[in-house]
N, CA, C and O atoms as CSV, one atom per row, in Angstrom:
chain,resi,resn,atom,element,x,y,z
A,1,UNK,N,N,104.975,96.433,121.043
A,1,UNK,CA,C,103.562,96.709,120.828
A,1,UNK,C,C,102.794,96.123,122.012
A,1,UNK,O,O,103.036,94.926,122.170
A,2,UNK,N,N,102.014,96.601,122.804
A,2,UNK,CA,C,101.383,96.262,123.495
A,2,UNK,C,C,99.939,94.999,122.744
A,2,UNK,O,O,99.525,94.656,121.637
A,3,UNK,N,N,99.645,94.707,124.233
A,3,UNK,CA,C,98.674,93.630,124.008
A,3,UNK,C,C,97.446,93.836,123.174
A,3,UNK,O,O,96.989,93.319,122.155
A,4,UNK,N,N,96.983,95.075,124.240
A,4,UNK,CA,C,95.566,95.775,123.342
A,4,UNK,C,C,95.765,96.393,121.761
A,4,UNK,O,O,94.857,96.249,120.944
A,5,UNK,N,N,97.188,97.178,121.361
A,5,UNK,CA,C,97.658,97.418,120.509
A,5,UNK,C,C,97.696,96.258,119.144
A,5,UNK,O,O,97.068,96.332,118.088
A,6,UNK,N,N,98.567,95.303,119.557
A,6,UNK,CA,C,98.189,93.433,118.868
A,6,UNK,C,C,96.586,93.229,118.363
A,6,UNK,O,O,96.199,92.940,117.231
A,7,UNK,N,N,95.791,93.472,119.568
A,7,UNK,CA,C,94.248,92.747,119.494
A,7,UNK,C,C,93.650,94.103,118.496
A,7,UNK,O,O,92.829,93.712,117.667
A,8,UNK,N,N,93.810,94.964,118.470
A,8,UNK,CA,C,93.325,95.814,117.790
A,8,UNK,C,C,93.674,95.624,116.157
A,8,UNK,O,O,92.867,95.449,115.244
A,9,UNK,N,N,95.342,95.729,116.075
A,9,UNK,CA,C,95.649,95.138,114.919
A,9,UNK,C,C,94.978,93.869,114.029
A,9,UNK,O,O,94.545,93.821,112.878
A,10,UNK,N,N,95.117,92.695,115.284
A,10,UNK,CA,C,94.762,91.513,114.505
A,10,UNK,C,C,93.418,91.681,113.979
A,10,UNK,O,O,93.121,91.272,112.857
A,11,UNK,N,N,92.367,92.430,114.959
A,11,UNK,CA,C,90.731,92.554,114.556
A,11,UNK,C,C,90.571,93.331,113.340
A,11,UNK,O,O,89.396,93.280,112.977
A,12,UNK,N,N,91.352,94.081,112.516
A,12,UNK,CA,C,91.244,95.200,111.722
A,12,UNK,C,C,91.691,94.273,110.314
A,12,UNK,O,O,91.172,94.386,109.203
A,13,UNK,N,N,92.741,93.387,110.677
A,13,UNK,CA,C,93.285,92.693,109.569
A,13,UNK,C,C,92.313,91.605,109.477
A,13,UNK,O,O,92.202,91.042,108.389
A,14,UNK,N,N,91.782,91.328,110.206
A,14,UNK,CA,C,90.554,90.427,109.662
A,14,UNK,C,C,89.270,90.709,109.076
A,14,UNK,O,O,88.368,89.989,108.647
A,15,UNK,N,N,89.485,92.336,109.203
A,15,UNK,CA,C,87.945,92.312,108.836
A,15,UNK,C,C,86.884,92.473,110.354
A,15,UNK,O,O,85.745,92.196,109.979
A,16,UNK,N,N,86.875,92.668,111.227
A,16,UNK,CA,C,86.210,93.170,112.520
A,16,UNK,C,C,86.458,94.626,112.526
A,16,UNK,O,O,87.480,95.269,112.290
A,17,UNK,N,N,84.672,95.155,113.020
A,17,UNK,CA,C,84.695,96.593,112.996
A,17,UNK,C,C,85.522,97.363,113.917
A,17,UNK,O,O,86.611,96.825,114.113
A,18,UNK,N,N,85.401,98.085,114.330
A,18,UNK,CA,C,85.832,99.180,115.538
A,18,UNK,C,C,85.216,98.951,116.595
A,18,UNK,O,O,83.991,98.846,116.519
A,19,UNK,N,N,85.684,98.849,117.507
A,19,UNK,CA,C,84.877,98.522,119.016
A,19,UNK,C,C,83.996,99.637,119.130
A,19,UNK,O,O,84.445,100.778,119.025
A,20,UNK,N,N,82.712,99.408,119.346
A,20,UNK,CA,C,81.692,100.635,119.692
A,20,UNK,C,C,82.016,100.807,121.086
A,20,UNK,O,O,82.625,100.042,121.834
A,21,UNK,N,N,81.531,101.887,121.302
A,21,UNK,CA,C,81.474,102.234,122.681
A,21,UNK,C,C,80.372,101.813,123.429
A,21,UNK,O,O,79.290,101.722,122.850
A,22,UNK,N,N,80.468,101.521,124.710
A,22,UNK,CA,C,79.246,100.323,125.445
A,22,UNK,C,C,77.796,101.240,125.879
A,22,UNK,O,O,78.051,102.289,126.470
A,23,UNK,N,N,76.508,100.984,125.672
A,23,UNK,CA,C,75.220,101.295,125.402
A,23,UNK,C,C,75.244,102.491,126.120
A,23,UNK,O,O,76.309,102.566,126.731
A,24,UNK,N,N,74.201,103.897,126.393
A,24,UNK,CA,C,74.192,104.566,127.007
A,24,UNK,C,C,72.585,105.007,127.060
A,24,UNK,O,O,71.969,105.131,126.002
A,25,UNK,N,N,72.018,105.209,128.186
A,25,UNK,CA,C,70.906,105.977,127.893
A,25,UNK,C,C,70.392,106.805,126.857
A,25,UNK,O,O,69.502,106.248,126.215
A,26,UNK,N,N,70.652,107.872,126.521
A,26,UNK,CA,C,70.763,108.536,125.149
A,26,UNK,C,C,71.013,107.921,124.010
A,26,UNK,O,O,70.953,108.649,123.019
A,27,UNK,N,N,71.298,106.715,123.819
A,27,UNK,CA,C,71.194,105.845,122.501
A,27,UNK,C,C,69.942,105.554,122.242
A,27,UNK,O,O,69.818,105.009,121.145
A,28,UNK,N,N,68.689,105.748,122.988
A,28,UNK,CA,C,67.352,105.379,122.688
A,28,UNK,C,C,66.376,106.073,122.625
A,28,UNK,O,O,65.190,105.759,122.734
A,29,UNK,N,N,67.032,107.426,122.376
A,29,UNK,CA,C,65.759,108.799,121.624
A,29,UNK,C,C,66.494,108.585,120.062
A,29,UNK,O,O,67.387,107.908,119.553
A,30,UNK,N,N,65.499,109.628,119.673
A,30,UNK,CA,C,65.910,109.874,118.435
A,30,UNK,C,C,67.080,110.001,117.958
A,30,UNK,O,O,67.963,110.713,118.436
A,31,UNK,N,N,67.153,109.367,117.055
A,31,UNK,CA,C,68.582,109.282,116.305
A,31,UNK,C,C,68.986,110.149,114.972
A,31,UNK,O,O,70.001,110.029,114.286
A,32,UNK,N,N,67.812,111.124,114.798
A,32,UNK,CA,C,68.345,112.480,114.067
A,32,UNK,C,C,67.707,113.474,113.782
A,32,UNK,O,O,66.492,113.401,113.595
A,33,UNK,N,N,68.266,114.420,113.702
A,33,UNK,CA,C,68.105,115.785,113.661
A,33,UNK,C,C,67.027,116.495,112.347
A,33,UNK,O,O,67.542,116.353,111.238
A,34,UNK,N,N,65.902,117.084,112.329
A,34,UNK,CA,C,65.322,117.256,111.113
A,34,UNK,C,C,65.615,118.797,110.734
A,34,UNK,O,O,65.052,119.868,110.963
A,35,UNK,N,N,66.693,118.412,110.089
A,35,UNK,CA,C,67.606,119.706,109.549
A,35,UNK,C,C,66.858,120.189,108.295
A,35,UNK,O,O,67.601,120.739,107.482
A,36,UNK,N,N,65.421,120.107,107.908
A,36,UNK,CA,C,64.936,120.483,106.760
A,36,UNK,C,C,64.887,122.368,106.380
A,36,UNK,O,O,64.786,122.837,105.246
A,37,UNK,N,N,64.993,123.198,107.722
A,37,UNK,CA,C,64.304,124.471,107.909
A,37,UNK,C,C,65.705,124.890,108.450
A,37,UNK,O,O,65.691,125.991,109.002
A,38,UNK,N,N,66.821,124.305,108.417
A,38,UNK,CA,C,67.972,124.765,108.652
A,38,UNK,C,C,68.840,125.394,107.962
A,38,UNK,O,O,69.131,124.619,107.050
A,39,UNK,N,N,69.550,126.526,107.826
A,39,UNK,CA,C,70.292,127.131,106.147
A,39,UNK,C,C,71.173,126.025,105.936
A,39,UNK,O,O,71.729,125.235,106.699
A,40,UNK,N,N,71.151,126.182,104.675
A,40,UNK,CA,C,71.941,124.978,103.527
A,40,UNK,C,C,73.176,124.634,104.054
A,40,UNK,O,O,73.419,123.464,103.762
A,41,UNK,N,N,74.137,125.188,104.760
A,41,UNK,CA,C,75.228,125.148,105.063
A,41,UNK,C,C,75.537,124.309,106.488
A,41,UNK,O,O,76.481,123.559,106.740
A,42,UNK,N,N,74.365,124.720,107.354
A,42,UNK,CA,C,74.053,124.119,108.049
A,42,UNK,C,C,73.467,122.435,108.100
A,42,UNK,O,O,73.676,121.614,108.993
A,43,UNK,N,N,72.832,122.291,107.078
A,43,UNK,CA,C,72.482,121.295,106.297
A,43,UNK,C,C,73.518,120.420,105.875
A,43,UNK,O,O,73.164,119.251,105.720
A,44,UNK,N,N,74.717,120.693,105.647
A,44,UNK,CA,C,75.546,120.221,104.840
A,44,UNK,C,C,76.496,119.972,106.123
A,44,UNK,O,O,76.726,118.775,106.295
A,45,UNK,N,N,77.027,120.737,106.951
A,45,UNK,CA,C,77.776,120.460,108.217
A,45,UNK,C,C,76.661,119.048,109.259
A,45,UNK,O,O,77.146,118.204,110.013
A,46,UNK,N,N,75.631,119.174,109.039
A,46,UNK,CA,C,74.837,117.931,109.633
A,46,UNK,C,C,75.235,116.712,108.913
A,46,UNK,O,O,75.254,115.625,109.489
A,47,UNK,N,N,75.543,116.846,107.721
A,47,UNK,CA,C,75.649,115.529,107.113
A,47,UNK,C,C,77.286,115.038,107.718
A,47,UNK,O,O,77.366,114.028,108.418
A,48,UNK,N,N,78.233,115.652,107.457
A,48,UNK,CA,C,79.278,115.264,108.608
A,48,UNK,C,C,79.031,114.798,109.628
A,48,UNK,O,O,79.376,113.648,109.901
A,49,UNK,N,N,78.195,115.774,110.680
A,49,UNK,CA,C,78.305,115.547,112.237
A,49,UNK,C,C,77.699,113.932,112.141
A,49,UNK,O,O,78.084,113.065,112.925
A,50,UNK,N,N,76.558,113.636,110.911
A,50,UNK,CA,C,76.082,112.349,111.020
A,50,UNK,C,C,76.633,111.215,110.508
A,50,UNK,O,O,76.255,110.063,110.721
A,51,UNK,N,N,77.856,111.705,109.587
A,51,UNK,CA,C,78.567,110.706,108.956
A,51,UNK,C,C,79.559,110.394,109.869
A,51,UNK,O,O,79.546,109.221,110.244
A,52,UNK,N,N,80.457,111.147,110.354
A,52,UNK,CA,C,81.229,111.091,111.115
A,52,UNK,C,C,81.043,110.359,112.880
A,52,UNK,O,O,81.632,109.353,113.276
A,53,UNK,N,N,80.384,110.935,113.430
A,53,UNK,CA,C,79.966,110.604,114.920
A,53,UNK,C,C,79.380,109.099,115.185
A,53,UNK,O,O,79.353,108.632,116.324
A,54,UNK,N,N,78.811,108.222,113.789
A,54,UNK,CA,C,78.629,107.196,114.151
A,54,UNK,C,C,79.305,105.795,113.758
A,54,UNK,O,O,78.853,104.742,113.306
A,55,UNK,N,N,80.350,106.157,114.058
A,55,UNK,CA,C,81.889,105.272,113.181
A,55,UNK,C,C,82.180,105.353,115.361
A,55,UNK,O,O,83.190,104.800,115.797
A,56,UNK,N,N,81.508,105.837,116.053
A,56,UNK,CA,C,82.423,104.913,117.377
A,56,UNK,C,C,80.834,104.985,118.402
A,56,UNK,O,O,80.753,104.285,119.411
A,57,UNK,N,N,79.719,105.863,117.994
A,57,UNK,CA,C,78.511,105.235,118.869
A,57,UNK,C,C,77.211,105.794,118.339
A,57,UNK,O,O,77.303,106.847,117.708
A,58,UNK,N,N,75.944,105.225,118.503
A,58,UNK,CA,C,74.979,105.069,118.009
A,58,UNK,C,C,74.594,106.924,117.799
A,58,UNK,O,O,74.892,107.654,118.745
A,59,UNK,N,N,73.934,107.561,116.520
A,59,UNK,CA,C,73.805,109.038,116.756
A,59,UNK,C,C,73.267,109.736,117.669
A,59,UNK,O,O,73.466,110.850,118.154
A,60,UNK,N,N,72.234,108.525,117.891
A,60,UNK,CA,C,71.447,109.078,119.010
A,60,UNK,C,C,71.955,109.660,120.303
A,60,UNK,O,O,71.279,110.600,120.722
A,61,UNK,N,N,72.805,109.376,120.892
A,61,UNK,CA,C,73.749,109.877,121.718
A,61,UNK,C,C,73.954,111.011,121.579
A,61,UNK,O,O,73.533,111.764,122.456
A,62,UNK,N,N,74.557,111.478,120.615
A,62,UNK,CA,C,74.775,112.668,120.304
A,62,UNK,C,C,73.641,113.905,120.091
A,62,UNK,O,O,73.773,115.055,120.510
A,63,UNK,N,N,72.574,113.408,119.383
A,63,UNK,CA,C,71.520,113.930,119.226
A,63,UNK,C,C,70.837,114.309,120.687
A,63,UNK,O,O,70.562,115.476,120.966
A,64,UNK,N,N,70.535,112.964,121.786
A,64,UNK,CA,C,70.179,113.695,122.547
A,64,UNK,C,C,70.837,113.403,123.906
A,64,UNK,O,O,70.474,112.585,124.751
A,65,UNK,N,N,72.218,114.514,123.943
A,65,UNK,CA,C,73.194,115.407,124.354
A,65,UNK,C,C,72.970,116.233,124.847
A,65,UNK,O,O,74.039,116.733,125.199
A,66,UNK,N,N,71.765,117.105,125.324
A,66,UNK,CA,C,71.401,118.370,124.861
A,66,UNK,C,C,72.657,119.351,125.647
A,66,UNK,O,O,72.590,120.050,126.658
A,67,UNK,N,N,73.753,119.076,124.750
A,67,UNK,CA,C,74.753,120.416,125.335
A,67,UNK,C,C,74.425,121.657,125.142
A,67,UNK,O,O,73.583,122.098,124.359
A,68,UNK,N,N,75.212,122.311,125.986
A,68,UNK,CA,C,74.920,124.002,125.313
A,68,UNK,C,C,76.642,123.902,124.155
A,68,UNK,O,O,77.341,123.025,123.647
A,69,UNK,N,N,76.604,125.488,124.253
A,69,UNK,CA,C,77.598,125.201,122.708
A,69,UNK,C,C,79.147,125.130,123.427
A,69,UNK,O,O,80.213,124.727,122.962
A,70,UNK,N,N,78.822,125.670,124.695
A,70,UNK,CA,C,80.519,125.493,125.729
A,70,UNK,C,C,80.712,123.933,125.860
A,70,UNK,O,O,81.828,123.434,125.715
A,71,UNK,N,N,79.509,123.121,126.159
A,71,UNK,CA,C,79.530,121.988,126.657
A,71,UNK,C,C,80.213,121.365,125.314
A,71,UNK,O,O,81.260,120.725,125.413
A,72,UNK,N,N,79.649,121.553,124.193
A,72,UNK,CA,C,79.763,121.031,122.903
A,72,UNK,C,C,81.466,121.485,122.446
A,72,UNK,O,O,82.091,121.056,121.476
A,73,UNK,N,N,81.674,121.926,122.909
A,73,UNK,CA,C,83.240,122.538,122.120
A,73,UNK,C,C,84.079,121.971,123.600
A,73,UNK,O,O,85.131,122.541,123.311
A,74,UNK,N,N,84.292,121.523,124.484
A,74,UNK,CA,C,85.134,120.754,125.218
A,74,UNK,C,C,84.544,119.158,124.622
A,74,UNK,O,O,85.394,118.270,124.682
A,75,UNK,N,N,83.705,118.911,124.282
A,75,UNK,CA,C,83.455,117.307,124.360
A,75,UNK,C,C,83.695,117.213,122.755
A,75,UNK,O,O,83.706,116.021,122.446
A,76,UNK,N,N,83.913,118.146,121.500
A,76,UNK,CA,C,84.762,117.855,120.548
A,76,UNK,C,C,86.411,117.723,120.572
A,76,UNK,O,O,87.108,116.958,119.906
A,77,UNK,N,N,86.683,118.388,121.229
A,77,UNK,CA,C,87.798,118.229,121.785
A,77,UNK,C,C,88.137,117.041,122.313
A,77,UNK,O,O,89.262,116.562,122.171
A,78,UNK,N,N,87.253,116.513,122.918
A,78,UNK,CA,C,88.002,115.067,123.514
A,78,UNK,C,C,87.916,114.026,122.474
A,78,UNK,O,O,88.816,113.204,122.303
A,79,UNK,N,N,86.637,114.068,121.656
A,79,UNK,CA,C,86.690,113.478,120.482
A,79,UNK,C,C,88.224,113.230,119.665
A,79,UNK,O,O,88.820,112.156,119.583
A,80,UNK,N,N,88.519,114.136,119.279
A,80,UNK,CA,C,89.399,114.486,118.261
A,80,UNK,C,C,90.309,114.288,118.868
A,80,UNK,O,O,91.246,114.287,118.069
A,81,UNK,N,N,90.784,114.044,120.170
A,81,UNK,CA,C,91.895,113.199,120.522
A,81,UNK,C,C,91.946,111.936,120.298
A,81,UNK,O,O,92.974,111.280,120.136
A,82,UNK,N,N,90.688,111.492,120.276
A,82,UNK,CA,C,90.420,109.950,120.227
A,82,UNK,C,C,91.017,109.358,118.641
A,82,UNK,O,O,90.654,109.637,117.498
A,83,UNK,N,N,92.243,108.288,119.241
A,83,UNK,CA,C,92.949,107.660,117.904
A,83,UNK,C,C,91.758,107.479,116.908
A,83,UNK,O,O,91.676,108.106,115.852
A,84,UNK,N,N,90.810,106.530,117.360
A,84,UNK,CA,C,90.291,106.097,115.851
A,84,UNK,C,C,88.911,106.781,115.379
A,84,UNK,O,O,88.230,106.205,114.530
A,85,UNK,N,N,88.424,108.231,116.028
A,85,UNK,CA,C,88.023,109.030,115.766
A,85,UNK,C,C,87.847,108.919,114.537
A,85,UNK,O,O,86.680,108.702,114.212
A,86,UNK,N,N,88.884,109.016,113.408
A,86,UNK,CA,C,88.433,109.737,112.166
A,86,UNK,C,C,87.990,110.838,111.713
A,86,UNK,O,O,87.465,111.080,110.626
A,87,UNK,N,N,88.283,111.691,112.827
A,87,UNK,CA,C,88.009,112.809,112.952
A,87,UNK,C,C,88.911,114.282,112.773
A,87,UNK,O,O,89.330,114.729,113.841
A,88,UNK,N,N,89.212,114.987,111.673
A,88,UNK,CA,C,90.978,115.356,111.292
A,88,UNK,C,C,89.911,117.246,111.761
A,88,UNK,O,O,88.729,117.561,111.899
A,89,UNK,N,N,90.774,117.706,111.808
A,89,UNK,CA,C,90.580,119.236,112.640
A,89,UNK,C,C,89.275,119.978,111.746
A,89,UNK,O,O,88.212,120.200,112.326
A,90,UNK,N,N,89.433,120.277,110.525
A,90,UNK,CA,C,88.293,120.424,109.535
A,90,UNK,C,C,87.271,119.709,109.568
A,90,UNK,O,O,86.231,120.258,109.203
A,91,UNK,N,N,87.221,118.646,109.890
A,91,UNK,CA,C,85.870,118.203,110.444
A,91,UNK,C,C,85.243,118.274,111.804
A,91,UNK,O,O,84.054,118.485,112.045
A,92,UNK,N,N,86.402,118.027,112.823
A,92,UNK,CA,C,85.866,119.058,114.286
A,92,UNK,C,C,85.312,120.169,114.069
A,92,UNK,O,O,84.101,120.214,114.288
A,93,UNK,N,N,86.042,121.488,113.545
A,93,UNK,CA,C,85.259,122.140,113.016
A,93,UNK,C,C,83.537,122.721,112.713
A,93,UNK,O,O,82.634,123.263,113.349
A,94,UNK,N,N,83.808,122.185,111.264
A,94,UNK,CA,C,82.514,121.412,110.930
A,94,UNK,C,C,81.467,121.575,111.474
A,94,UNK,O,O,80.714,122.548,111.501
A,95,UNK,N,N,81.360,119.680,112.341
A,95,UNK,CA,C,80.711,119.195,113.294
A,95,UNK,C,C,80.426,120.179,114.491
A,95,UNK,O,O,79.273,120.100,114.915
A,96,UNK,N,N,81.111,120.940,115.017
A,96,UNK,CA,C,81.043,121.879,116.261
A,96,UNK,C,C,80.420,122.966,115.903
A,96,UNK,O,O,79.932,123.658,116.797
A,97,UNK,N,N,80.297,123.346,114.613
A,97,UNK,CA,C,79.739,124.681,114.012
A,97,UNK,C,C,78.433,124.421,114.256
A,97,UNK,O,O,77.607,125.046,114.921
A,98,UNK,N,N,78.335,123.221,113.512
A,98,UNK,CA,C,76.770,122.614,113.631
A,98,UNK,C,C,76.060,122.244,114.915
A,98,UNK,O,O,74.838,122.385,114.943
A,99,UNK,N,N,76.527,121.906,115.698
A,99,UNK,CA,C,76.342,121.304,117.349
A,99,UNK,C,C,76.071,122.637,117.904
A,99,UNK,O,O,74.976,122.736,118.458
A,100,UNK,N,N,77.007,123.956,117.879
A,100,UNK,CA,C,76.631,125.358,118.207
A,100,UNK,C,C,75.450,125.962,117.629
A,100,UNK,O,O,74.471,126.414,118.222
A,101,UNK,N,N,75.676,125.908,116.413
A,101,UNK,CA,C,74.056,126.184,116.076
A,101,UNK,C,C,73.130,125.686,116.848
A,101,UNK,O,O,72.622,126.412,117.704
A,102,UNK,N,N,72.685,124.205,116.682
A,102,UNK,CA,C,71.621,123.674,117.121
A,102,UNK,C,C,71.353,123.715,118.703
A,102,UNK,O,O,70.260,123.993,119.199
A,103,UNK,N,N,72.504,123.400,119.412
A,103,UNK,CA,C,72.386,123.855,120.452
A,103,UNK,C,C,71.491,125.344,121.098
A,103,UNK,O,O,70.709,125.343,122.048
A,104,UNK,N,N,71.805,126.257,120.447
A,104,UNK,CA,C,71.638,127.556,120.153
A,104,UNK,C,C,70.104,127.439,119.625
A,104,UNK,O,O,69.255,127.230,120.492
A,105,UNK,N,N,69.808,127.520,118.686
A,105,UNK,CA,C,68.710,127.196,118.224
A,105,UNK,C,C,67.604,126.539,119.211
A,105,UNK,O,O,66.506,127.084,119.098
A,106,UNK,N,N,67.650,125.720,119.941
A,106,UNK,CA,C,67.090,124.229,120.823
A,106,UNK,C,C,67.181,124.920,122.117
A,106,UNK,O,O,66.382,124.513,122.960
A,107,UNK,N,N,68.352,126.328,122.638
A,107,UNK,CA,C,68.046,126.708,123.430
A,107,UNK,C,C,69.065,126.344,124.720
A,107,UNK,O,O,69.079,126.991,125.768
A,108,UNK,N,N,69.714,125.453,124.500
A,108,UNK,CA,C,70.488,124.727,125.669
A,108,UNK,C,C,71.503,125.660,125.822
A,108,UNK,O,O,72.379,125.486,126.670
């Protein structure tokens, strides 16, 4: 087992979160989406993209991303490689359906 492998272990068995990922510009707009005028389904894939995406960095990041929907479907992809993601293919999915929309929608 490697070193970082060990330190990861030991932090998890104690009770220490997941290493966030380190600050970024885009962590300091808005941190969500007002999905009120959005169809229901759409609505419901937001609650993922928001449950999900902030288990490794602040939403805001994501929110303001402004990908288009090509940009958005390679950078789920890298996601969902990511080990502690939490992120299983049905929720890539999901999340990317929704990111295409809005993207789309917003114009990017």
């Amino acid at each position: 087992m490697t070193a970082a492998a060990l330190g990861l272990t030991l932090a998890l068995l104690l009770g220490a979160e997941p290493e966030q990922a380190p600050p970024d510009p885009r962590d300091n707009g808005p941190d969500s989406i007002d999905v009120s005028s959005y169809p229901q389904d759409q609505q419901k894939k937001y609650g993922v993209f928001s449950g999900k995406c902030v288990k490794c960095h602040p939403l805001g990041r994501s929110v303001n991303s402004h990908f288009s929907a090509n940009e958005w479907k390679r950078y789920m992809k890298k996601m969902l490689r990511r080990p502690n993601s939490g992120i299983n293919e049905e929720q890539a999915a999901l999340i990317y359906d929704f990111l295409k929309f809005h993207a789309t929608k917003m114009g990017y």
